[in-house]
C-alpha positions in Angstrom: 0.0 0.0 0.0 1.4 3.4 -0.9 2.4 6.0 2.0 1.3 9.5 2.7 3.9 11.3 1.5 3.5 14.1 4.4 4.0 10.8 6.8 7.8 10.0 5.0 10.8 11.0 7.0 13.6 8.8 5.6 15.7 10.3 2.7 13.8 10.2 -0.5 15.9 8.5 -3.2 14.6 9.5 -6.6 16.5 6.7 -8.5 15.0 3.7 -6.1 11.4 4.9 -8.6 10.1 2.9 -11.5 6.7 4.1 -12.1 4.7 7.3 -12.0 0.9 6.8 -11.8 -1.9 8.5 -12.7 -4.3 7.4 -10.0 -7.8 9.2 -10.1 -9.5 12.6 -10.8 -12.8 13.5 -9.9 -14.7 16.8 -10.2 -18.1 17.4 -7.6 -21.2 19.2 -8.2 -19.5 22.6 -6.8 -16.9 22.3 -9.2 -14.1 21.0 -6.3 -11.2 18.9 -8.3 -9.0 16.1 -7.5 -6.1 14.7 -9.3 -4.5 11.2 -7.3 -1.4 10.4 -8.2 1.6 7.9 -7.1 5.3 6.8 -7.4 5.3 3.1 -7.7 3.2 1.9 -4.7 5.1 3.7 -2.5 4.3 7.4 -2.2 1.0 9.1 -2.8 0.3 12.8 -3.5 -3.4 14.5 -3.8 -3.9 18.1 -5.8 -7.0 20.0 -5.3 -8.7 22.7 -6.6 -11.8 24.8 -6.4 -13.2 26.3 -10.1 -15.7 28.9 -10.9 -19.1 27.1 -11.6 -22.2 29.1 -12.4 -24.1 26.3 -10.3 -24.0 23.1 -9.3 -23.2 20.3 -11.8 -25.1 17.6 -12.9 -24.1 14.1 -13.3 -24.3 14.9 -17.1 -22.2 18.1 -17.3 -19.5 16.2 -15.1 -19.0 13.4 -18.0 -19.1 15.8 -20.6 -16.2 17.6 -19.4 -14.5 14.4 -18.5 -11.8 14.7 -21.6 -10.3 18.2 -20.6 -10.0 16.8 -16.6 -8.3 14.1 -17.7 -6.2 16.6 -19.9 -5.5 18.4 -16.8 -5.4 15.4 -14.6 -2.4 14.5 -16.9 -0.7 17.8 -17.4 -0.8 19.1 -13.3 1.2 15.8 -12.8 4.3 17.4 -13.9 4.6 18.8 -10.2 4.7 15.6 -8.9 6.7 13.4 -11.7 9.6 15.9 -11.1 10.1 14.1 -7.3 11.4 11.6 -8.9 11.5 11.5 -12.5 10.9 8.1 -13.0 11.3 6.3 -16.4 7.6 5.0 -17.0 4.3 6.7 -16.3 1.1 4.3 -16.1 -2.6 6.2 -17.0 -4.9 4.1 -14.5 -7.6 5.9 -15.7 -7.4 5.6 -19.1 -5.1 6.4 -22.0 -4.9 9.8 -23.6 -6.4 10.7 -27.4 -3.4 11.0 -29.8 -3.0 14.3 -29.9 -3.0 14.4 -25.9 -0.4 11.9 -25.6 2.0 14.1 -28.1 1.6 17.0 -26.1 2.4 15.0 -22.7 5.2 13.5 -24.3 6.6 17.0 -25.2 5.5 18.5 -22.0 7.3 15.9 -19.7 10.2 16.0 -21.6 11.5 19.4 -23.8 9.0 20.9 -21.2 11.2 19.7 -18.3 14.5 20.6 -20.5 15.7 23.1 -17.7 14.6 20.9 -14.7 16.9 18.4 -16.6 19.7 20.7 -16.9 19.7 22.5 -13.9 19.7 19.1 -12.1 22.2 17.8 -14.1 20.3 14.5 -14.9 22.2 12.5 -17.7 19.5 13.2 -20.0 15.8 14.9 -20.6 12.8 12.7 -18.9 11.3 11.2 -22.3 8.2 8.7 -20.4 6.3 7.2 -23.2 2.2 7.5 -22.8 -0.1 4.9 -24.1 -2.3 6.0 -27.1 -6.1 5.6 -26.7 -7.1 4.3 -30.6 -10.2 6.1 -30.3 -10.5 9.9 -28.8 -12.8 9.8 -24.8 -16.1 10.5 -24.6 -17.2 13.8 -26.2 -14.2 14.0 -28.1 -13.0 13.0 -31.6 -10.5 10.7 -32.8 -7.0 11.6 -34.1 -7.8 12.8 -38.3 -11.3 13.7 -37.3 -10.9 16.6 -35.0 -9.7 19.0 -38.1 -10.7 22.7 -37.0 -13.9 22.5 -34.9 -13.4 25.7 -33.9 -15.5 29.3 -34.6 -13.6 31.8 -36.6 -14.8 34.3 -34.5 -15.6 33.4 -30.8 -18.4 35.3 -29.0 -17.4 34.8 -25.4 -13.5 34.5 -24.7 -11.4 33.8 -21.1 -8.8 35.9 -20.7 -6.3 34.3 -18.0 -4.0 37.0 -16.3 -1.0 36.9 -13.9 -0.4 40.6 -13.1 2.4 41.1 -15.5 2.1 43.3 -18.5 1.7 41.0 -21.4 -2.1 39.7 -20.0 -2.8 42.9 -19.7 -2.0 43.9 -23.7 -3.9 40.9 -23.9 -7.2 41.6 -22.0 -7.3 45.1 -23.7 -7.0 43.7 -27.9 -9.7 41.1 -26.9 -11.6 43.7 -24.9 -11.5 46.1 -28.6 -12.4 43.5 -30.4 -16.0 44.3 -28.8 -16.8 40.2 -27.9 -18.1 39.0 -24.9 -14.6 39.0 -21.9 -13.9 37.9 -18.7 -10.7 37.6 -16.6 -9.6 34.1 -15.2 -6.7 33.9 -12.8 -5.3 30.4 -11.0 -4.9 32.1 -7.3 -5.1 35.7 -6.4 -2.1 37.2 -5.9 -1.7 41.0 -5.2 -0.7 41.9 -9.1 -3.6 39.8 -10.3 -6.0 41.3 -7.8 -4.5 45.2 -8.8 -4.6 44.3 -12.3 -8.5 43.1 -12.2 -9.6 46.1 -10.3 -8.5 48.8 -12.5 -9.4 46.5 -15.8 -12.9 46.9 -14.5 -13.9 43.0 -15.9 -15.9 40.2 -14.5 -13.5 38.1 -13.2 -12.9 33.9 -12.7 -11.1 33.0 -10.0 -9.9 29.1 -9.5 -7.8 28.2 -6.6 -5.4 25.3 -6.4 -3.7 23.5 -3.9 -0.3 21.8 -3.9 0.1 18.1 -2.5 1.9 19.9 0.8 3.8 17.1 1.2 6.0 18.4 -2.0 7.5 20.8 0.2 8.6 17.9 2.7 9.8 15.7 -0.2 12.2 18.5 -1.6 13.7 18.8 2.2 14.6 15.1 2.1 16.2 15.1 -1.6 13.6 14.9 -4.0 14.3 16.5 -7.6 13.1 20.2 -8.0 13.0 22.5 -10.4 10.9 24.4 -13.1 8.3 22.7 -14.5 5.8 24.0 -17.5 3.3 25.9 -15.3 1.9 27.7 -18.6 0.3 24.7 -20.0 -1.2 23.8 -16.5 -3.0 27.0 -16.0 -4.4 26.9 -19.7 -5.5 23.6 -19.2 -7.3 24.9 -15.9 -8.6 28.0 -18.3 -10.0 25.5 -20.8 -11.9 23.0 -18.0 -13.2 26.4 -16.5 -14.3 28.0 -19.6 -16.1 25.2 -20.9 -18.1 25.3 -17.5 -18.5 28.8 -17.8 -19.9 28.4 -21.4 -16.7 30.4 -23.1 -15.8 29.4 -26.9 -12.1 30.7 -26.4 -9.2 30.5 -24.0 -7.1 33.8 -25.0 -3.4 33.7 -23.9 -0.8 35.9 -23.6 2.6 34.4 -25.1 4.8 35.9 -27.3 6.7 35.3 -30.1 9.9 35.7 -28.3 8.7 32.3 -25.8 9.2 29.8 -28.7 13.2 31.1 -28.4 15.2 28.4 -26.4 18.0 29.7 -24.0 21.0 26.7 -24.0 21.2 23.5 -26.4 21.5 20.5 -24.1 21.3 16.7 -24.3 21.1 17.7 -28.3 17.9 19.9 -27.3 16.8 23.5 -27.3 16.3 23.8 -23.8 13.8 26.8 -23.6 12.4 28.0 -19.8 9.2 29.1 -21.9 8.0 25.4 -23.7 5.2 25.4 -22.9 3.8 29.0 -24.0 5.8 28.6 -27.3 4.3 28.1 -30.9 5.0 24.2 -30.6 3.2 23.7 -27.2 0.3 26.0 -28.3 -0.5 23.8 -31.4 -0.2 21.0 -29.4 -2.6 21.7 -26.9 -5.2 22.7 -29.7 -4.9 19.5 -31.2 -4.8 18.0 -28.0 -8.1 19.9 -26.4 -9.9 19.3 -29.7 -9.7 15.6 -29.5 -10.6 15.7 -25.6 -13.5 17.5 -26.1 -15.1 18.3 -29.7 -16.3 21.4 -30.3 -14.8 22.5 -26.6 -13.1 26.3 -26.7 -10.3 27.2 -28.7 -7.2 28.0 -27.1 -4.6 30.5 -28.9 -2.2 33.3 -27.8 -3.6 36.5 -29.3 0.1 38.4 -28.8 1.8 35.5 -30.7 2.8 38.0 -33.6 4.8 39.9 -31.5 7.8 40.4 -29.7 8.0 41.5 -25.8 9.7 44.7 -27.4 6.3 45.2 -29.3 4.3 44.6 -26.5 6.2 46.6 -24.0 5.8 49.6 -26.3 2.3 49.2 -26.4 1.9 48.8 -22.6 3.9 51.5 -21.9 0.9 53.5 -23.1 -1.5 52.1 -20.9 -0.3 53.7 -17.6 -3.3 53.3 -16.1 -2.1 49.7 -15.1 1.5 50.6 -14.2 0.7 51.0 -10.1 -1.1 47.5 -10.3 1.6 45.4 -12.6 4.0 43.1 -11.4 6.3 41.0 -13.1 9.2 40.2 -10.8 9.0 36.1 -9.9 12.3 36.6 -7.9 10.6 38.7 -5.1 7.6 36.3 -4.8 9.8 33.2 -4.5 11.7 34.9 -1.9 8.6 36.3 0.5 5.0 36.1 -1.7 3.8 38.9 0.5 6.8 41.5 -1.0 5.4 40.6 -4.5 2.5 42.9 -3.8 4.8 46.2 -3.4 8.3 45.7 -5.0 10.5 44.5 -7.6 13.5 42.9 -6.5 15.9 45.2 -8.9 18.4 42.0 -9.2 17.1 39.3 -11.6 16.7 39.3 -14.8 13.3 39.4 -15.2 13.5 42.6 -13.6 16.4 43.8 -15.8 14.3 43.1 -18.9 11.2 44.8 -18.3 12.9 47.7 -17.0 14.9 47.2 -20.8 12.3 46.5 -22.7 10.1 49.6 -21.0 13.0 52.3 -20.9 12.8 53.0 -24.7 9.5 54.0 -24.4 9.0 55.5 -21.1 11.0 58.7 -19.2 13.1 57.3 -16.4 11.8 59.4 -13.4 8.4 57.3 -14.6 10.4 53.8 -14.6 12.1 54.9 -11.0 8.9 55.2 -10.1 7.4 51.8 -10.8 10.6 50.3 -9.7 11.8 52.1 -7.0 15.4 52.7 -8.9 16.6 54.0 -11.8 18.4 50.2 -13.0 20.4 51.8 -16.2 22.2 54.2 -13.8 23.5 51.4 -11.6 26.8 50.2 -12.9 27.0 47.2 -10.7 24.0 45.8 -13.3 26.2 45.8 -16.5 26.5 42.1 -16.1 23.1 41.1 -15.7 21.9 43.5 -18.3 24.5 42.5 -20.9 23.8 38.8 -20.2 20.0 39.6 -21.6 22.0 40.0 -24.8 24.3 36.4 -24.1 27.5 38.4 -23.9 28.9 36.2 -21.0 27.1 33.3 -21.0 23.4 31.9 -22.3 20.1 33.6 -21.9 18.7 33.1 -17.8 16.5 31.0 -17.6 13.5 33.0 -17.1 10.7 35.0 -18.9 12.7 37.1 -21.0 12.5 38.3 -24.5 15.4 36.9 -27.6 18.7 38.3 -27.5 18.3 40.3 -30.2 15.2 42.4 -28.6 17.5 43.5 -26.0 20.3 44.5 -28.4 16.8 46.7 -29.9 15.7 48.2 -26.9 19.8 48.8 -26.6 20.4 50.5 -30.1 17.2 52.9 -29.4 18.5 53.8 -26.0 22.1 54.7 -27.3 20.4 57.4 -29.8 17.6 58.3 -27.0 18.9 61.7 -25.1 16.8 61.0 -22.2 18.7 57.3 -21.8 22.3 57.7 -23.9 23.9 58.9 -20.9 23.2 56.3 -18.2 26.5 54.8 -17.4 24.9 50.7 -18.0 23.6 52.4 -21.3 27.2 53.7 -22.7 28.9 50.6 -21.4 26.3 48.1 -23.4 26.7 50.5 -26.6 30.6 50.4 -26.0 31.0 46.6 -25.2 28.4 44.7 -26.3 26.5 46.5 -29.6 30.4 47.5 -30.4 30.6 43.3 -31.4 27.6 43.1 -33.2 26.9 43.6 -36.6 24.9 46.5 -38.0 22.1 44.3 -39.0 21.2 42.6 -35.7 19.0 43.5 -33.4 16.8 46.2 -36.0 14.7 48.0 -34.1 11.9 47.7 -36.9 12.8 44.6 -37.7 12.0 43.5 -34.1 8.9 45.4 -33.8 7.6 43.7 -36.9 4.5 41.3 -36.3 4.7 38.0 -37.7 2.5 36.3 -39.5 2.7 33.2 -37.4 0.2 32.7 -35.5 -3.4 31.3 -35.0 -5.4 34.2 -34.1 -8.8 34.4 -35.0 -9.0 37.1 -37.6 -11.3 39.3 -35.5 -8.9 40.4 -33.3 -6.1 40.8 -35.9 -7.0 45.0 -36.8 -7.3 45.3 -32.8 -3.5 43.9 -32.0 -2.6 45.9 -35.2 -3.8 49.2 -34.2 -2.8 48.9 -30.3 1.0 46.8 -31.4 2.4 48.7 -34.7 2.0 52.5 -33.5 
């Protein structure tokens, strides 16, 4: 019989695992979730959470939806796999469609590219999951699905995080003039700002962590990042098709396909999953889980962060309430709701990416220091770039958006004089060809992308000017 993990206090051994299982899911009438899972027979772990229902669900709605919980059943197991990393996974519930089982296998392995790297495994996880021949109930199998979706959706779930991209986001869907609401997995100050001046109806979903992975990592479990994008977006889609939404509206850029180290022969990228390739795959994926279920796309996928920080730094309205520093909220969640750390480089690219567009009294404001005029953050900011070393692993835009922001902020007279400002133009634009890292080249939207054409003119009008 497997143990309570919260009950273990002998040193976990992630190499003594064979297996991980996928137990059981369940959703209740009030719309209360839980995912089972287990490591061999030893070690059991329990997720919960709580979703937005507009009433209590029938025994019929609850089937219905069964395809996209066992979609998320499968994709919130990530947190738990990574314990051990085991070499097989077993679906006791059932196999996944085609399509799903190409997404997992991508998700639990390129998805887990820097958790491999960072803990210096011999190679990437690569479990193999079962293919179902035919797609669950309510869904379609593999050739069939095709593009069940509406060209232009009528009701669309916006999920936000209190950083600045959702909030480009929100405000092209909210143009486009169709029927919006907010959706956020926990309320965190940012999110909570960031809904209050947008003014929307609002979704909120809580979920809760098997607490025992907090024990697990003190006695030597693996940790590390895992692909958090493609479980909230899974949570997005079960709640939206609860809520009676046609479309699941992300906010990933074109810069997240960009990988930050080859590894293992891999592109190891921190942003898999809210790249091009994870994005396709959980269309195709959702689709066969649930036919006719909502669409999910990225509506900033043309564009780079450059493009979308330019555009947000027009929106000022929001800059009191935004938040996009991870570094402070790992450190002390309650700090996240009034400060930037000012050290990582998450921190150093937004203030990048901004500057360009913004005076710096306004971005000393938001950030409590002026970063640029700082010489001791040279390094960090010239590593944006990979001049010493590889892009960080975090959510950052491509080198060559921060050699942009860098060639407009040596020819800005508000910016030129900064002493972290002269020394990037002097050592690291003074190696780099003319050619790269063109502002309008940079700026430029791409073409692609799988945004329904009715919000195309909107990201247009608030991205190109």
């Amino acid at each position: 019989m497997a143990t309570d993990a919260k009950r273990l206090s002998a040193r976990f051994e992630p190499q003594r695992f064979d297996s991980f299982r996928f137990v059981a899911r369940s959703i209740d009438p009030q719309g209360g979730v839980t995912l089972a899972y287990a490591l061999d027979d030893a070690i059991e772990f329990t997720e919960r959470l709580q979703l937005p229902v507009p009433g209590r669900l029938d025994e019929r709605e609850r089937a219905r939806v069964d395809g996209l919980l066992a979609l998320l059943h499968w994709v919130a197991g990530l947190s738990y796999f990574k314990t051990a990393a085991p070499p097989r996974v077993v679906c006791e519930t059932g196999a996944p469609s085609p399509a799903a089982a190409r997404l997992l296998e991508a998700l639990y392995s390129e998805g887990l590219g820097e958790f491999a790297f960072t803990n210096g495994l011999p190679e990437l996880p690569r479990p193999r999951f079962p293919h179902a021949v035919a797609g669950p109930a309510g869904g379609v199998s593999a050739g069939e699905a095709g593009d069940p979706y509406p060209p232009s959706p009528r009701r669309v779930l916006v999920p936000v995080g209190g950083g600045k991209d959702s909030i480009v986001a929100q405000e092209v869907v909210r143009r486009a003039g169709v029927e919006l609401a907010l959706f956020s997995v926990g309320d965190a100050p940012p999110i909570a700002r960031t809904v209050a001046v947008a003014g929307l109806q609002r979704l909120l979903a809580r979920r809760a962590l098997d607490p025992a992975l907090a024990r697990l990592n003190g006695l030597g479990a693996l940790n590390g990042h895992v692909p958090v994008t493609a479980i909230v977006a899974c949570t997005a889609l079960l709640t939206a098709t609860l809520n009676g939404f046609d479309a699941v509206a992300m906010a990933n850029e074109r810069s997240a396909s960009a990988g930050n180290v080859i590894w293992d022969g891999v592109e190891i990228n921190h942003q898999f999953s809210k790249g091009m390739v994870a994005e396709r795959l959980l269309a195709s994926a959702a689709a066969e889980q649930l036919s006719g279920g909502p669409r999910p796309f990225s509506v900033l996928r043309p564009a780079s962060e450059l493009a979308i920080a330019r555009a947000f730094a027009r929106m000022e309205r929001y800059h009191g309430a935004f938040t996009s520093c991870n570094a402070i909220f790992r450190l002390d969640p309650q700090l996240r709701a009034t400060s930037w750390c000012c050290e990582c480089p998450k921190c150093r690219f937004v203030f990048l990416a901004l500057a360009p567009f913004s005076e710096p009294e306004h971005l000393r404001a938001i950030f409590g220091r002026d970063l640029l005029a700082d010489e001791l953050q040279f390094e960090g900011f010239a590593l944006l770039t990979a001049t010493g070393g590889h892009k960080p692993f975090e959510c950052v835009g491509e080198e060559q958006e921060s050699l942009a922001a860098i060639r407009l902020l040596a020819t800005d007279p508000r910016w030129r004089e900064h002493v972290v400002v002269r020394r990037l133009v002097r050592e690291v634009l003074s190696r780099q060809p003319a050619g790269v890292g063109d502002p309008a080249e940079v700026l430029a939207l791409s073409d692609e992308h799988a945004v329904p054409p009715i919000f195309l003119p909107h990201l247009d009008a608030l991205l190109r000017s």
